[in-house]
C-alpha positions in Angstrom: 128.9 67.7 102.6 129.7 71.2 102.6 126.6 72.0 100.1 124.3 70.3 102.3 126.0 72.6 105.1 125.2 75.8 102.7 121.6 74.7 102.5 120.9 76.5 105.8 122.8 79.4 106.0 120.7 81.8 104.4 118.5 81.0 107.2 120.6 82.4 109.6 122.3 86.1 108.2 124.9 86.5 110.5 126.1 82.8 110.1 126.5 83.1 106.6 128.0 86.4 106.5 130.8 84.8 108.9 131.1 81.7 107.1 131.7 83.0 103.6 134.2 85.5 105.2 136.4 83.0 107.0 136.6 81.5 103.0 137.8 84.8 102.0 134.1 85.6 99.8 132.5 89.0 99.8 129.1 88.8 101.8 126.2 92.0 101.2 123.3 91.5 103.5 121.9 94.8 102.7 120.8 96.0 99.2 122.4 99.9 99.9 126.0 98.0 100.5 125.6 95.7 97.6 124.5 98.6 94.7 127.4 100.8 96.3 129.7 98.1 95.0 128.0 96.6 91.5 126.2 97.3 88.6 124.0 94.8 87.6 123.8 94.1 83.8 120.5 93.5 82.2 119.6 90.0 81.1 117.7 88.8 78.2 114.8 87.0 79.4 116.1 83.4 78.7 118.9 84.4 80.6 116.9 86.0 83.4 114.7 83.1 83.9 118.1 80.9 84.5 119.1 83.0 86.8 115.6 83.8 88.7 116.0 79.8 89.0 119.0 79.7 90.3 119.1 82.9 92.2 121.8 85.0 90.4 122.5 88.2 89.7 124.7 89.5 86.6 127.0 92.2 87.4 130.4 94.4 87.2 132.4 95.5 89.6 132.3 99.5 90.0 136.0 99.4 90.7 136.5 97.4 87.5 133.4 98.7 85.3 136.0 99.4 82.2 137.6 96.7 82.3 136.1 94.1 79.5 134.9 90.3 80.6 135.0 91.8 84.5 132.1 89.7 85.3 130.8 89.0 88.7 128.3 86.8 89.4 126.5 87.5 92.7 124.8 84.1 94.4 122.2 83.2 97.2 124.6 80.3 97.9 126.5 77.6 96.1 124.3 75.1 93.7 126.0 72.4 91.0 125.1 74.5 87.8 127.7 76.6 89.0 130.0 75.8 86.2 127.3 76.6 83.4 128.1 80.4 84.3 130.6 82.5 83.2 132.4 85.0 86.0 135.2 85.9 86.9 134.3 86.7 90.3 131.8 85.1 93.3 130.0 87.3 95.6 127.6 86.0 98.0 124.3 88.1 98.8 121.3 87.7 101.2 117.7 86.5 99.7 116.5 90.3 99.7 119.0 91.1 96.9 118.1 88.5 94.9 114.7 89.6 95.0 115.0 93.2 94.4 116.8 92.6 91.7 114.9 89.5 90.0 111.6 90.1 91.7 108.8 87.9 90.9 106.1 87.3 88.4 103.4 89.9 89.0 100.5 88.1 87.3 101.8 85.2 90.8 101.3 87.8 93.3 98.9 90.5 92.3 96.4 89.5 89.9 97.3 92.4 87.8 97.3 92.2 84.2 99.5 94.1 82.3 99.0 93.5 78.8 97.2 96.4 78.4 96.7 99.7 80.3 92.6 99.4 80.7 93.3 96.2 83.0 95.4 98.8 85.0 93.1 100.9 85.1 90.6 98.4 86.3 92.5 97.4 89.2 93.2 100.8 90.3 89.6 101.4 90.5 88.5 98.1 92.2 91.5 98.4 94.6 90.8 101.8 95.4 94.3 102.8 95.2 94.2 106.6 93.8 97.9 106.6 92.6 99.8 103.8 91.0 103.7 104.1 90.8 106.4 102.3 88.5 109.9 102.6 88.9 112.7 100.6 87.0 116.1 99.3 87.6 118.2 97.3 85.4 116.1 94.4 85.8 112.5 94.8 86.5 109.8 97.5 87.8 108.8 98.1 91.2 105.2 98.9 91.2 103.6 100.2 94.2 100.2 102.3 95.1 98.9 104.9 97.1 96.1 103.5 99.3 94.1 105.8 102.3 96.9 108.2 101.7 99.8 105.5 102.2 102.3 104.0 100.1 102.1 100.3 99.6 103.7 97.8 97.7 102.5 95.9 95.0 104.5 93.4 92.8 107.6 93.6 91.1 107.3 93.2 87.3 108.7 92.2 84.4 110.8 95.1 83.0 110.2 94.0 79.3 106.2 93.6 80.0 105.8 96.8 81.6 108.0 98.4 79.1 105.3 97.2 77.0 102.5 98.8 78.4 104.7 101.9 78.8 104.9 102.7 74.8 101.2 101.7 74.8 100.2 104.7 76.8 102.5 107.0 75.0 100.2 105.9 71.8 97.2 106.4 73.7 97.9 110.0 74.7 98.9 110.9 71.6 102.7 110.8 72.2 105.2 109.3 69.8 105.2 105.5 71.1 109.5 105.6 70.3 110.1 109.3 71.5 111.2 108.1 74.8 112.7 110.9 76.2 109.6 113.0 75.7 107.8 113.9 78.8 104.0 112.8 79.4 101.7 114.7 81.1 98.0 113.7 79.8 94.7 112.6 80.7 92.9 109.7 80.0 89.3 109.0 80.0 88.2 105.7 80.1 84.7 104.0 80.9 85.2 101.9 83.7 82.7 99.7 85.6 79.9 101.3 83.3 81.1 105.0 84.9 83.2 107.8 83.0 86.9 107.4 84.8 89.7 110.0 84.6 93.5 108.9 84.9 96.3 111.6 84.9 99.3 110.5 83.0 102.9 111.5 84.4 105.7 109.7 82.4 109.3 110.1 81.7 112.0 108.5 80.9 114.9 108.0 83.5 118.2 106.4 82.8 116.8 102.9 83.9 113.7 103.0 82.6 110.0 105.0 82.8 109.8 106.8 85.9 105.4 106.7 85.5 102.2 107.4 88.4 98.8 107.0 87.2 96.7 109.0 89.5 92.9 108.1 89.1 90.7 111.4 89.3 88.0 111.4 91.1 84.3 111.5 89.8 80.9 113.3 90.3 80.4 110.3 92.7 83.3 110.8 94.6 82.3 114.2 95.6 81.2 114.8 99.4 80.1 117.2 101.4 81.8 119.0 104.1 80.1 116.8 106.7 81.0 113.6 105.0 84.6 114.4 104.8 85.4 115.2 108.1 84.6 119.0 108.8 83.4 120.4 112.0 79.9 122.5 112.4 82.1 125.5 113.1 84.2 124.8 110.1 81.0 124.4 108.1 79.7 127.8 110.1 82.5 130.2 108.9 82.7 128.8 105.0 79.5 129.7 104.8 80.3 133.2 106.4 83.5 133.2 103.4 81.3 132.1 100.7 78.1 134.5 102.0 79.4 137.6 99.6 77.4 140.1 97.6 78.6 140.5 94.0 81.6 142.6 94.1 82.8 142.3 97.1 84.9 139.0 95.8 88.3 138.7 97.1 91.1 135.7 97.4 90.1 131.7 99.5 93.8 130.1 99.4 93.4 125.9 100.3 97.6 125.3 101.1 99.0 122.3 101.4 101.1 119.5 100.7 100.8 116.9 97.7 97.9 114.5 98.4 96.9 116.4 101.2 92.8 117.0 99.5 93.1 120.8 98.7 91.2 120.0 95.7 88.7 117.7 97.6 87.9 120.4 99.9 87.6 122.9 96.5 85.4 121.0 95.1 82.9 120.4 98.2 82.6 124.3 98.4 81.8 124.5 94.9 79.3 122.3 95.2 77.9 125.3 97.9 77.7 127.2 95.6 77.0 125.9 92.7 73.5 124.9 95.2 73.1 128.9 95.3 72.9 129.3 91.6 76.2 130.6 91.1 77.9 131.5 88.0 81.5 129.6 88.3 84.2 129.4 86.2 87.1 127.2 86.8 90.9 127.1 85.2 92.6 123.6 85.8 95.4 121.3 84.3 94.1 119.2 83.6 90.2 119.3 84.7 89.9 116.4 87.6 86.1 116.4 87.6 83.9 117.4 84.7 81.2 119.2 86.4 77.9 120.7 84.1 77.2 123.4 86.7 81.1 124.8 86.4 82.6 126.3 83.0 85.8 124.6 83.1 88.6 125.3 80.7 91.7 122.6 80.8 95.2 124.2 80.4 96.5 121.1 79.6 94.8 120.9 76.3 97.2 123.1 74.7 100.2 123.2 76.4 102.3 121.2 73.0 100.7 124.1 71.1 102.9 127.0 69.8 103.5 129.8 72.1 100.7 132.1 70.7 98.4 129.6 70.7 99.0 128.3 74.2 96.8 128.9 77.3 97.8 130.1 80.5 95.9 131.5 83.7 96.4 135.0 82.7 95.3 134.9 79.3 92.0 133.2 80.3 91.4 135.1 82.5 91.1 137.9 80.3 87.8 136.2 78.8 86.6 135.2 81.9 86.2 138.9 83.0 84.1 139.1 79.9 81.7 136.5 80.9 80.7 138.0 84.3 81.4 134.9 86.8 80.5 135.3 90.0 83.1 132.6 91.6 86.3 131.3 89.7 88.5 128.2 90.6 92.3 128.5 90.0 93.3 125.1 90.7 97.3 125.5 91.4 99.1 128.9 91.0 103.2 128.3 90.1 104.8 131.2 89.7 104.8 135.1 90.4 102.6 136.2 87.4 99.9 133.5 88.0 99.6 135.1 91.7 99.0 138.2 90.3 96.6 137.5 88.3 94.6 135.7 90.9 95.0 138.8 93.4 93.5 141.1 90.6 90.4 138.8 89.7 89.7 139.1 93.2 90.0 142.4 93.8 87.9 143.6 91.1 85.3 142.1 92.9 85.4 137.9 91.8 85.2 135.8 94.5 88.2 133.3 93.8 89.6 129.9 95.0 92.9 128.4 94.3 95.6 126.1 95.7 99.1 126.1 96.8 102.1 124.4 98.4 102.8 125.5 101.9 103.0 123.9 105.0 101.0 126.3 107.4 99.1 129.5 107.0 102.5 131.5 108.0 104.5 130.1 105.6 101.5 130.6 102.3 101.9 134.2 103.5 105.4 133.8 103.2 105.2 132.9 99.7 102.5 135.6 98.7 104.6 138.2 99.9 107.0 137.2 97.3 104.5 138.5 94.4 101.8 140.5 96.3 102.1 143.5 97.5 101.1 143.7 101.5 98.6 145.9 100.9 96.6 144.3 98.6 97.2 140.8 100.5 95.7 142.3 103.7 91.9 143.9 101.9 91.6 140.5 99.1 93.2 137.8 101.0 89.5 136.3 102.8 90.2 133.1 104.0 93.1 130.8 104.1 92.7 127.2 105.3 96.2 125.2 105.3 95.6 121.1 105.9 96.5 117.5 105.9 95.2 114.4 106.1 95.6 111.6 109.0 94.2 108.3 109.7 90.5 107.7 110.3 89.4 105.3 113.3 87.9 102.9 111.7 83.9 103.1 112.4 83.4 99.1 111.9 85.6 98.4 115.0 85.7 101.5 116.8 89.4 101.5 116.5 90.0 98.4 118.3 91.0 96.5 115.5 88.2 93.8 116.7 84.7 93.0 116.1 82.0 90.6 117.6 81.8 87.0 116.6 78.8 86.9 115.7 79.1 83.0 115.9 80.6 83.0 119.3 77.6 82.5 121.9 78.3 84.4 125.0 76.0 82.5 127.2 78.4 79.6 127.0 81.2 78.9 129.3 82.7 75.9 127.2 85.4 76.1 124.7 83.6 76.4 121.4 84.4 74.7 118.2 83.2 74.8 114.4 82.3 71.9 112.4 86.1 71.6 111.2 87.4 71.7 114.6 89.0 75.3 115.0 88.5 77.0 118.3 85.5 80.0 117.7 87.4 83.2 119.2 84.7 86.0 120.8 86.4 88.6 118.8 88.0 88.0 115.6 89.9 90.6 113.5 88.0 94.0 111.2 87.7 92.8 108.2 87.6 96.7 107.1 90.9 97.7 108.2 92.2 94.2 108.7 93.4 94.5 112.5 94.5 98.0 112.3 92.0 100.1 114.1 92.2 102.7 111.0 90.6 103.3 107.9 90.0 106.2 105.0 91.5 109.6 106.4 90.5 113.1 108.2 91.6 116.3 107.5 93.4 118.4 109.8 93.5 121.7 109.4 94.0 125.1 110.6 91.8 128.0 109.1 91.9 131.8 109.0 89.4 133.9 107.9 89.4 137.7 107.5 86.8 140.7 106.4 88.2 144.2 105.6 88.1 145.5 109.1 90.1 143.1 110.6 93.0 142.6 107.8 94.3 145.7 107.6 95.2 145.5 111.8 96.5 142.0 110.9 100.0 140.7 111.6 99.7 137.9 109.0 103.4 136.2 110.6 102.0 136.2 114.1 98.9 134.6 114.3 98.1 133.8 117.6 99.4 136.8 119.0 96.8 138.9 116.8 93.8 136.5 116.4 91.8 137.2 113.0 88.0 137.8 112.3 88.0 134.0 113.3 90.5 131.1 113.4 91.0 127.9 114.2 93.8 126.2 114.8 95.7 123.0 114.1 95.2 122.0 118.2 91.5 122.9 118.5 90.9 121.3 115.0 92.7 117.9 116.7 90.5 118.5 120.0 87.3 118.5 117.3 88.4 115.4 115.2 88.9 113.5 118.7 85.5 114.7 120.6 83.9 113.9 117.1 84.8 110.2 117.0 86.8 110.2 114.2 90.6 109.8 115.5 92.2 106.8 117.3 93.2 107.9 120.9 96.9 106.8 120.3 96.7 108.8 116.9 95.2 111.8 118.9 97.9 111.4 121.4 100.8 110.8 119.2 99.8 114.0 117.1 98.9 116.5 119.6 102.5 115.9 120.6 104.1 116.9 117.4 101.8 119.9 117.6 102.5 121.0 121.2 106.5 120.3 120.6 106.3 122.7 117.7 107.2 119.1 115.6 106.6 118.6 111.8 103.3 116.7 111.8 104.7 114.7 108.1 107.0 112.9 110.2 103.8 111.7 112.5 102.8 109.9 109.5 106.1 108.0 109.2 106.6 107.0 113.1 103.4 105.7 113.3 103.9 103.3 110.8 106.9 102.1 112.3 104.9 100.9 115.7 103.9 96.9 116.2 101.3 96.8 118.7 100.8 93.8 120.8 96.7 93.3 122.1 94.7 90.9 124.1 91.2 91.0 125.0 90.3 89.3 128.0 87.4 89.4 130.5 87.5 90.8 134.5 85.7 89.3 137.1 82.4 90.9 136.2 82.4 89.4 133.4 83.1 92.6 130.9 85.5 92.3 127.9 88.5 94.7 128.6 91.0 94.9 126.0 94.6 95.4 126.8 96.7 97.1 124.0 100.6 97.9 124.0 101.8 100.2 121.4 105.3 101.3 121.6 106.3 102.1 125.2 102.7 102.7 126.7 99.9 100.7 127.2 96.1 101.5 126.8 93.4 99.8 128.8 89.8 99.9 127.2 86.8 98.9 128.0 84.5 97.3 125.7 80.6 97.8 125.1 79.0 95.2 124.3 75.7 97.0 124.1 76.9 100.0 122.0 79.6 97.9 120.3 82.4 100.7 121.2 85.2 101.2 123.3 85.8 103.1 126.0 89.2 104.6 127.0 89.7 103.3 130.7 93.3 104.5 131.6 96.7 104.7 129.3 100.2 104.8 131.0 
């Protein structure tokens, strides 16, 4: 009686967690509570399919971690193979533990196939997911991807089968497959869907297991132009202006940033600029993300196991490139104080270069250069600096509604319409390109400064706004642009240009807004016009819908 009672409590949290009290058991609803308390111990895989069954979880005690045969089980609820275990203590645990400890079968949820790392690869590319992540505990890997510029989850796997494909990589990039501990940083060129594909390899062994992400690079098809990605005509108006230099007048074009945040997508578009003009470019990269015929590209990466005196670096190259008279030359990440330098001195003698960095606004890359350059010599070579991020896209499809048309709904018809298995035809049915969201792909945002010789020696590089530069635009009027232009959600416009006014981190934009549920009808006023009625967080948003243009149109929000 009291099993069949136990049957339903995991239904119902709090129930359980006050039922297994009053019997004097330990109860963990959350997985942070539980791992503060245990260690699980890893299972073989007889063992682990027992307990997947059965929904248990091996483990010791912390408090009681040297102690020998201090074994705790921990349990969903009771079941009668209970006495086939051996513990010496019972704790009870919510379904959420079990599962982010035992997981699931990934080949069951995903679809991916792990036995080797082209079928990775493969999926990567026909899910467009641009990074893939594994990360280990004791018993299995949690897999997730980076899709539109979000993290999402994938599967959890088999710690034995992805340890598998682990070593297999190692062999592939030329690592030792039983050298754990060695670090992997490599690319990997594989022909994919008949097309040349480049994955970036970053592996290393952590206490629980490979701590991996496969980042696929982009190819010559990827590329886009300005207008494609997202750019203003006023931001297309003053690159041109940066990149419009005779020989020798060179100087420094800074793209800051955040990770992810397409500094090297942007690089790449203006390179294609100039590589139209018949420019003579030279890039340095680690490793080389797009092979481009037009661009003399030299990889970093390819020697960095090599001994010291053999080993590239960005001011070593450099000394050949200033042999080979380039007109433009592509930096792709300066590190450290001497690779700043050497960047500042290309341009100066009259190169005009491009390179990236870490920073979170144009205030704070000056900041950083001031560490290594001199002021001087960052007001006369410093020419443009552009500092971005990326946000959500309103999806075109939709018009960021989140609906479409029917296209099998007939509008002439005031009767209740059915198909031929009997479900109710709805007059607007959910995007199938960004499945209900409104949003899809991503924009840059960005703010942008750009100098000439007159102006940057007057310049207060700290206070921008109070001494405006030869031109700049920033991160507000850039918002204003992306809005007017169609391309932003008028909650997302709304939300962000708050941050911005309130002086807020805009990463933490990113992270409330995929915390909101919003709730949405579309219904029909009395002439007849679809209005749709949308509630997302504390306000609500009244739109009305074209039918004609198939848009929306923002009525009133309040």
């Amino acid at each position: 009686q009291e099993m069949n009672t136990l049957d339903y409590l995991p239904m119902y949290p709090t129930i359980a967690k006050e039922y297994y009290e009053s019997a004097n058991f330990m109860y963990f609803e959350n997985y942070e509570e539980f791992d503060a308390r245990f260690i699980p111990i890893p299972m073989e895989e007889g063992l682990k399919n027992f307990a997947r069954k059965h929904n248990v979880v091996y483990c010791k005690d912390r408090r009681n971690q040297n102690k020998d045969n201090a074994l705790t089980i921990a349990i969903l609820r009771p079941f009668r193979e209970l006495y086939e275990f051996n513990y010496d203590q019972i704790v009870f645990v919510s379904q959420k533990i079990i599962d982010e400890y035992l997981g699931s079968n990934i080949e069951m949820s995903t679809g991916i196939n792990l036995e080797n790392m082209d079928n990775v690869f493969e999926y990567m590319v026909q899910h467009e997911i641009s990074d893939l992540h594994f990360m280990a505990d004791s018993l299995k890997y949690k897999i997730t991807g980076r899709k539109d510029g979000e993290v999402v989850p994938i599967a959890n796997a088999d710690y034995h089968e992805v340890d598998r494909l682990m070593r297999q990589i190692r062999t592939e990039a030329g690592e030792d497959e039983f050298n754990d501990y060695k670090e992997v940083a490599r690319k990997i060129r594989k022909v994919i869907r008949s097309e040349k594909q480049g994955f970036r390899i970053s592996m290393k062994k952590a206490t629980s297991g490979y701590s991996t992400s496969i980042r696929k690079l982009a190819t010559i098809s990827d590329l886009k132009s300005l207008e494609d990605l997202g750019y203003s005509q006023r931001f297309l108006d003053i690159c041109n202006r940066i990149l419009d230099v005779d020989k020798g007048d060179g100087g420094v074009v800074a793209v800051t940033g955040a990770t992810n945040s397409g500094k090297t997508t942007l690089l790449y578009a203006l390179l294609l600029l100039q590589v139209a003009k018949g420019k003579r470019i030279h890039s340095i990269e680690k490793p080389v993300e797009i092979e481009l015929d037009a661009v003399i590209q030299f990889d970093l990466s390819a020697t960095e196991d090599a001994e010291e005196e053999a080993k590239d670096t960005i001011p070593k190259i450099m000394e050949t490139l200033l042999r080979q008279d380039p007109d433009n030359v592509l930096i792709s990440e300066v590190r450290n104080p001497e690779e700043m330098a050497a960047v500042y001195n290309l341009g100066e003698k009259g190169h005009l270069t491009f390179t990236t960095l870490h920073a979170n606004s144009i205030p704070a890359t000056f900041s950083i250069l001031e560490k290594s350059i001199s002021v001087s010599m960052l007001k006369m070579n410093t020419r443009a600096i552009i500092n971005q991020r990326l946000v959500k896209r309103k999806c075109y499809p939709c018009k960021g509604s989140g609906k479409t048309k029917n296209k099998n709904f007939d509008s002439s018809s005031n009767k209740t319409q059915v198909n031929s298995e009997g479900e109710i035809i709805e007059e607007y049915i959910t995007c199938k390109k960004c499945k209900g969201v409104g949003e899809k792909g991503m924009v840059p945002l960005y703010e942008l400064c750009y100098f000439n010789q007159e102006t940057a020696s007057k310049f207060d590089m700290i206070n921008i706004k109070q001494n405006k530069p030869f031109e700049y635009i920033s991160l507000l009027e850039c918002l204003e642009d992306q809005y007017q232009s169609g391309h932003l959600t008028h909650s997302r416009y709304e939300r962000t240009r708050k941050r911005i006014m309130g002086g807020l981190p805009l990463e933490e934009e990113e992270e409330e807004a995929n915390r909101f549920v919003f709730d949405e009808d579309i219904i029909r006023n009395d002439k007849g016009e679809a209005v749709i009625v949308r509630e997302v967080l504390s306000s609500l948003s009244v739109f009305m819908f074209d039918e004609k243009k198939d848009e929306n149109v923002a009525l009133k929000s309040f």
